[in-house]
C-alpha positions in Angstrom: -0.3 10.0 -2.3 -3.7 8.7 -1.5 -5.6 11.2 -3.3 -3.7 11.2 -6.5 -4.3 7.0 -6.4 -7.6 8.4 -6.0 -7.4 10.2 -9.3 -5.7 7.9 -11.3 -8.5 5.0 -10.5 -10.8 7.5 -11.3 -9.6 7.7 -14.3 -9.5 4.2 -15.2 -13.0 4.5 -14.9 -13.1 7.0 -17.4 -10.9 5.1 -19.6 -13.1 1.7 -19.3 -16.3 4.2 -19.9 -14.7 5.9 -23.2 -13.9 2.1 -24.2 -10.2 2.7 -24.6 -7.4 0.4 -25.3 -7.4 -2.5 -22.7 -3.2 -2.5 -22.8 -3.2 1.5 -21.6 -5.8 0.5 -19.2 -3.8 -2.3 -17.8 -0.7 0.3 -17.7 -2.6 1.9 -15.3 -3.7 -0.6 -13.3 0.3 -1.3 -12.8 1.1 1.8 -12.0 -2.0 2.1 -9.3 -0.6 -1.0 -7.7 2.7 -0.3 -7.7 1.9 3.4 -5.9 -0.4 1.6 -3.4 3.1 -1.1 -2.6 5.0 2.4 -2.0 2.0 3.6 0.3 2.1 0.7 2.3 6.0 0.2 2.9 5.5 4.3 4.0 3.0 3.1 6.4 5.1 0.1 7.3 8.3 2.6 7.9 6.2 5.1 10.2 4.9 2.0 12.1 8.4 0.0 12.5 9.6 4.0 13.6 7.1 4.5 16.0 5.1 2.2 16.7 6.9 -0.9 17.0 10.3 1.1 18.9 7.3 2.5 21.2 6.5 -1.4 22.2 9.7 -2.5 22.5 10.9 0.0 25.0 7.6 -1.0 26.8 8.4 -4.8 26.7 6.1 -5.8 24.1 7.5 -5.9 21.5 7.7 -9.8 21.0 4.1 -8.9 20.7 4.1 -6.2 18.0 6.9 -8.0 16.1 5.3 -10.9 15.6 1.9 -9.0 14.5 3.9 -7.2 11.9 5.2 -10.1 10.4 1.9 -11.4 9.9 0.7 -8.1 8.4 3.9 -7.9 5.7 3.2 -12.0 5.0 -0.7 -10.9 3.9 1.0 -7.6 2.3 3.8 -9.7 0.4 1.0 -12.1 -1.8 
């Protein structure tokens, strides 16, 4: 997923270069952001399945809770 993000903001470097139409640029833009957002709740679901089970079953996982919900507040602006 990362590497085709890659590709499309490389080509919204192209598109800025060639002077294209600002709209289809900013259509781009959106639809970089919005597969980044899909990244990061992937990320988020591996770490909540893993991760955060792993510290609760240890007994820290007041710890690791309260760390995620700091992470999703800065994720969610």
């Amino acid at each position: 997923r990362l590497k085709r993000i890659e590709g499309q903001v490389r080509g919204i470097q192209s598109m800025v270069d060639e002077d294209r139409y600002c709209v289809d640029i900013l259509v781009q833009i959106s639809a970089i952001q919005s597969a980044l957002k899909n990244v990061g709740f992937a990320v988020t679901e591996r770490h909540i399945k893993h991760c955060v089970t792993d510290a609760i079953q240890n007994g820290e996982g007041d710890e690791t809770i309260d760390e995620l919900m700091s992470v999703l507040k800065q994720f969610s602006k």
